[in-house]
N, C-alpha and C positions, 0 to 999 in steps of 0.2 A: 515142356518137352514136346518138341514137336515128330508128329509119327513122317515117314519116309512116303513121297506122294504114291499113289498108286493108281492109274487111269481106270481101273478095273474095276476096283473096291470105289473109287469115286464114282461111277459109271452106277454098282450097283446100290448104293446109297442113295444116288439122286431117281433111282427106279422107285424105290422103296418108297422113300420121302413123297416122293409126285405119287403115286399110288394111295400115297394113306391120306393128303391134304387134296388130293384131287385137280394140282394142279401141279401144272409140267415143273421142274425144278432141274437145274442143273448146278453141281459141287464146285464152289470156286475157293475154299479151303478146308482142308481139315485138319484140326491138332490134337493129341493128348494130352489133357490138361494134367499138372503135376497134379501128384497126390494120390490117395489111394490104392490098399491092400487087398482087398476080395472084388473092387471094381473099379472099372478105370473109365474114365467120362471123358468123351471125345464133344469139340466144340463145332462144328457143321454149319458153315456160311455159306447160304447156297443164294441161287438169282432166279428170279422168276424171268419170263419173258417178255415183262415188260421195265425188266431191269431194276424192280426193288430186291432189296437183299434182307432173307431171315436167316436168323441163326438159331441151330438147334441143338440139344442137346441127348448125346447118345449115349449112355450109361450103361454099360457094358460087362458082363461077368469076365473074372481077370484069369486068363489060365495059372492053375496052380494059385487060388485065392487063397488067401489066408485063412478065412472064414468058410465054414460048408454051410451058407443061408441060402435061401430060394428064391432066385429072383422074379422068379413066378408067382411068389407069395409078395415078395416088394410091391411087384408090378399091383396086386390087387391091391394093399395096403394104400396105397398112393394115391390108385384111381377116387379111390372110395372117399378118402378124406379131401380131395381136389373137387368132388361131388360138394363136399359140405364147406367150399368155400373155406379150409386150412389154407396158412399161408405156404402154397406150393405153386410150382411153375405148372403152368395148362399140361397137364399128361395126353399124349397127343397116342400113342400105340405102345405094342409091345411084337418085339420080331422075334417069332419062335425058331426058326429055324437055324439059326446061328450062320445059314451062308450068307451074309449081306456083310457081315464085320469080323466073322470068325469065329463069335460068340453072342449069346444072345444079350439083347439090348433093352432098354426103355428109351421110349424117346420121348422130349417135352420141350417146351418153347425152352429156347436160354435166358435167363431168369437175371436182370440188373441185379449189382450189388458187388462187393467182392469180402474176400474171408479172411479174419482177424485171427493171425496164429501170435499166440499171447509168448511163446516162446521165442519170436522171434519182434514181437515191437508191443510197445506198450500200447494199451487200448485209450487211444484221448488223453490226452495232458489233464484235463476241465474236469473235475469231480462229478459235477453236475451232468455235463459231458454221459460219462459213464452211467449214471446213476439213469438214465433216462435211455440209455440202449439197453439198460438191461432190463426195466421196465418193461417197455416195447417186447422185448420175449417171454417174461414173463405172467402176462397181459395174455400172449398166445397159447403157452403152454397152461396155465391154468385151463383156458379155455378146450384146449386137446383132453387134460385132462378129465373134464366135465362134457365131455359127449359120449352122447348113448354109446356105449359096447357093441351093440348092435348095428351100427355101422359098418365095422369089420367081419362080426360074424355074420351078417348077411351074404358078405361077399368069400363065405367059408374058411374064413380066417378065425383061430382058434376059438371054435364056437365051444368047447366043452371047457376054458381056462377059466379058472376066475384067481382073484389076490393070492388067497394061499397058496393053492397049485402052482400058480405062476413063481414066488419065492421060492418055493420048493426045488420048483425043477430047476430055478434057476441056479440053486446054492450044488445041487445034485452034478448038473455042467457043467460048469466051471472048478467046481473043486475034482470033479473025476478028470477033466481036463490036465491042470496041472497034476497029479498024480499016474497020467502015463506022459507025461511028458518025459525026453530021451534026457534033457537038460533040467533036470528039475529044480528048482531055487534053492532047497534046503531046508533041513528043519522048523527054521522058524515060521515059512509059509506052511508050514505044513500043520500047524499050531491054528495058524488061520482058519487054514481049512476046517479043524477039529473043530475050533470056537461058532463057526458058522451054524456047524452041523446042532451042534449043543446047546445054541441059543436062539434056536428059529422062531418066529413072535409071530403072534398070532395074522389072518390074515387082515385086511383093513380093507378100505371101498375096492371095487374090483374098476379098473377103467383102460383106455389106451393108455399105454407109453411109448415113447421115443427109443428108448431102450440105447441111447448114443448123443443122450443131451452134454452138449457141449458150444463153447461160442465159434468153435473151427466147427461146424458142422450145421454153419447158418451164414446167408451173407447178406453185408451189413450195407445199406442203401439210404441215404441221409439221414445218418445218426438213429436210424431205426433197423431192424430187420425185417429184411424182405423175403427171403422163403429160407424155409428149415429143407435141409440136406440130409441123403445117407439114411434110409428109413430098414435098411436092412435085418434090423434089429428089433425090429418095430414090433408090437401086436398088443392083447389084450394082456392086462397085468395089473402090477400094483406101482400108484404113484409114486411110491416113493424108494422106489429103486432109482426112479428117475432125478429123482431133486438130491439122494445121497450121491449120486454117480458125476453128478454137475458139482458139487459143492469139495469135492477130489480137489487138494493142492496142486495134484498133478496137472489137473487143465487150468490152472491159474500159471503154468510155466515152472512149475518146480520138476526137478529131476534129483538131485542129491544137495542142496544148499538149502538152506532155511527161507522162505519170504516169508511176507507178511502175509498176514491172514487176510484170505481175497475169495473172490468168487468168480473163475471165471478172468480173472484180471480188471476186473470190473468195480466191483461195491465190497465190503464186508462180509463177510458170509452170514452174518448174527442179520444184516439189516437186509441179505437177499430174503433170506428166510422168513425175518417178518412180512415184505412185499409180498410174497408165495403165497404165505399163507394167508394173510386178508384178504388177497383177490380169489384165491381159491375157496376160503371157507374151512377148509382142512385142519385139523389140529396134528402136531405132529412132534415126540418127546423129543427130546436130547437125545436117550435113550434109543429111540428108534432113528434117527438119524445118525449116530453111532453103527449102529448095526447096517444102515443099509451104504454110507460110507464105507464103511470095511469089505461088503459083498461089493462095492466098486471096485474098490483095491485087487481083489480076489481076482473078479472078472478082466482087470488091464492084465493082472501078471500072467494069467491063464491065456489071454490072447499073446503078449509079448514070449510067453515060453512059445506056444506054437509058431510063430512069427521064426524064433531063433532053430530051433528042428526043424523048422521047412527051409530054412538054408544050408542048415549043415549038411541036411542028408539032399541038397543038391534036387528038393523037389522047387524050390524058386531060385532064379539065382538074380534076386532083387538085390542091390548090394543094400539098400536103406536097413534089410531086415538085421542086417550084422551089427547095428548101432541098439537095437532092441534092449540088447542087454542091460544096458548102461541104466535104465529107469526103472530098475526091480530093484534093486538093493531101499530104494527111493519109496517107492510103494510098500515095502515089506516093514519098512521103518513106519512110514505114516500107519497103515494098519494097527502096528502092536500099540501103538501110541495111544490111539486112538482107543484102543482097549485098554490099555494099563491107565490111564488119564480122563475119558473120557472129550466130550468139546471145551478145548479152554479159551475158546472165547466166547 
């Protein structure tokens, strides 16, 4: 989607830009790249004056987001982990004042690679193929996961959280979430809810998460991944929110038809799990992946109800949000499943 030129907004971009790199730059495109509900990430090809060309990336709070996250908290998340050599693009600044784009932004190199929407094509023909991209991330994430907490809370990022607290609040959010929601799902989510509340496990290692691990939310640069995306969600917690919330039918491409049991549209979900957890170290039940699968579930339908009342009541008028609907009945099913059944595979 490309944005309408503007010599003004190009003018003050390429001000910003030469100010924070320290060297003159002038704007020779900008676009809105598709994608994204709480932010919108503009792609910035600018030319130095000696006529090489960089391109940057401008990561932008979206008016009328879907999500109330801080992007001032992003902005630190980001830095901090780009400090310890995570796979992320060079974070270059952050612009407080929202007059250079209209809202305020992060900016960072543009980052090679592009993004595997498993809903819309299948991930590699080659088993092996698969089996080794998804390695590759979870090689990383492990790794995410086994760094000091302290990281973040340095940079006053949830310095009082740990495991529990973090499930906690999180079961607390998302379930009060859908519960004022205008459009609310129905009974049976609400069953969810109850079950969340009723079966909360104790807490486990306290570490970062992604808190949005998914494979549309990484892109993929020969046959490997090259930076993780989207840290909005980010902070100090418990891992394995993160590995029930990835292992979701739903980011394997299901919406209401049955697939095959996948990861991701990748591997297995039985042999992602083993990979996790060797390279992690981690032990992790059925039982508790059950449960933090479900608080997945919880957390998409709690985001797609707000998604669906921020269009009706006319505070977005994204038309994508009107298709929202369609992948709750979807999620509402996997859930109970998921409870009444247990992992069958």
């Amino acid at each position: 989607m490309t944005s309408p030129r503007s010599e003004s907004r190009d003018n003050l971009v390429a001000e910003y830009l030469s100010a924070l790199i320290e060297e003159k730059l002038r704007v020779v495109s900008m676009e809105q790249i598709e994608g994204g509900f709480s932010r919108h990430t503009h792609r910035a090809v600018c030319e130095t004056q000696s006529g090489e060309r960089r391109t940057f990336a401008l990561r932008a709070e979206a008016e009328g987001g879907l999500l109330e996250t801080d992007l001032a908290r992003e902005f630190k998340i980001v830095r901090a982990l780009h400090k310890k050599d995570f796979r992320l693009p060079p974070v270059l600044g952050f612009e407080t004042s929202g007059e250079v784009l209209g809202q305020r932004f992060i900016k960072t190199e543009w980052a090679r690679g592009s993004v595997v929407n498993p809903w819309r094509t299948r991930v590699y023909d080659d088993e092996a193929q698969r089996e080794q991209l998804c390695l590759s991330w979870i090689t990383d994430i492990a790794s995410l996961h086994s760094m000091d907490v302290e990281v973040l809370r340095a940079s006053g990022v949830d310095v009082e959280v740990n495991a529990s607290r973090f499930v906690n609040a999180q079961v607390e959010y998302w379930v009060e979430r859908i519960r004022r929601s205008d459009h609310h799902p129905g009974p049976l989510a609400e069953m969810l809810c109850s079950w969340l509340e009723i079966e909360l496990p104790d807490g486990a290692q306290t570490t970062i998460v992604h808190g949005d691990l998914r494979l549309g939310n990484m892109l993929v640069d020969a046959g490997r991944v090259s930076v993780f995306l989207d840290w909005e969600m980010a902070g100090v917690g418990d891992w394995r929110s993160d590995i029930g919330y990835t292992l979701l039918p739903y980011h394997a491409g299901k919406l209401l038809a049955p697939i095959p049991p996948s990861c991701n549209g990748l591997i297995h979900p039985r042999r992602f799990l083993e990979l996790y957890l060797s390279t992690s170290g981690f032990l992790l039940s059925d039982e508790e992946a059950v449960y933090f699968m479900v608080l997945g579930c919880v957390k998409l339908i709690s985001i797609l109800c707000t998604g669906i009342d921020s269009y009706m009541s006319e505070r977005s008028l994204d038309p994508r949000l009107v298709w929202l609907n369609i992948a709750v009945p979807g999620l509402v099913q996997d859930a109970l499943e998921l409870i009444e059944k247990g992992l069958t595979w």
